[in-house]
C-alpha positions in Angstrom: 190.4 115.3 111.9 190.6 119.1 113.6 187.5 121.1 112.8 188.5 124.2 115.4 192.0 126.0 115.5 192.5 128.2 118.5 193.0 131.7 118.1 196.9 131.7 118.8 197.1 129.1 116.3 200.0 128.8 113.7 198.5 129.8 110.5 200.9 127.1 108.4 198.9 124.7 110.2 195.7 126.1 109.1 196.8 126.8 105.8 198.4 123.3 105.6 195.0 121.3 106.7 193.0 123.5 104.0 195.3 122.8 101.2 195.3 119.1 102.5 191.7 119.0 102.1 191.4 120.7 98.4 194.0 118.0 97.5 191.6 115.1 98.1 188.6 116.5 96.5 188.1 114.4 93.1 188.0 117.3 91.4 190.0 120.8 91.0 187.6 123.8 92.9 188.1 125.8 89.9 186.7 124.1 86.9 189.2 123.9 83.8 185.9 125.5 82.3 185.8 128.3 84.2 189.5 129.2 84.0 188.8 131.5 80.7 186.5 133.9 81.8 188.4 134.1 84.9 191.7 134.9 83.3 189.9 137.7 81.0 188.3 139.2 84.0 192.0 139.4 85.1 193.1 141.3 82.7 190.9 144.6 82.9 192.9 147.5 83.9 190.3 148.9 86.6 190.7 147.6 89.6 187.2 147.7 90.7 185.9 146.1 87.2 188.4 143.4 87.7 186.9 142.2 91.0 183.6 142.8 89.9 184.2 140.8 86.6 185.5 138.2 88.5 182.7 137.8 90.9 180.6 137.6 87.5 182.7 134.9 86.4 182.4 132.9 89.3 178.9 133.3 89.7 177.9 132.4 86.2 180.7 129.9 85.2 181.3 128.1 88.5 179.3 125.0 89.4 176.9 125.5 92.3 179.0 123.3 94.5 182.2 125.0 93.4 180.9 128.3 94.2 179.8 127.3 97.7 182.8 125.5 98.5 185.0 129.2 97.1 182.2 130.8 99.2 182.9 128.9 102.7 
């Protein structure tokens, strides 16, 4: 029901109402599809090309409306 936390609010509670709410989507955020070119962008040594593969991942693998969800 809560759509604003105030600033000196516990962060379990936040953390608890956004986990509540990726439970009752009908599907997992992070596509089953998805999950191999996430896990080889993962395993780059460099730091930097590891984020930056991963971003590439996302933004070519992901659904729209996955993407935008990972986005918010």
């Amino acid at each position: 029901g809560r759509t604003e936390f105030a600033p000196d609010e516990d962060a379990h509670v936040v953390g608890d109402c956004v986990k509540h709410v990726l439970r009752e989507l009908p599907s997992s955020p992070v596509p089953a599809s998805c999950c191999t070119a996430l896990l080889e962008a993962f395993r780059l040594e460099s730091k930097e090309s590891r984020i930056n593969s991963m971003r590439a991942a996302m933004s070519e693998t992901f659904p729209e409306p996955n993407r935008r969800l990972l986005q918010r």
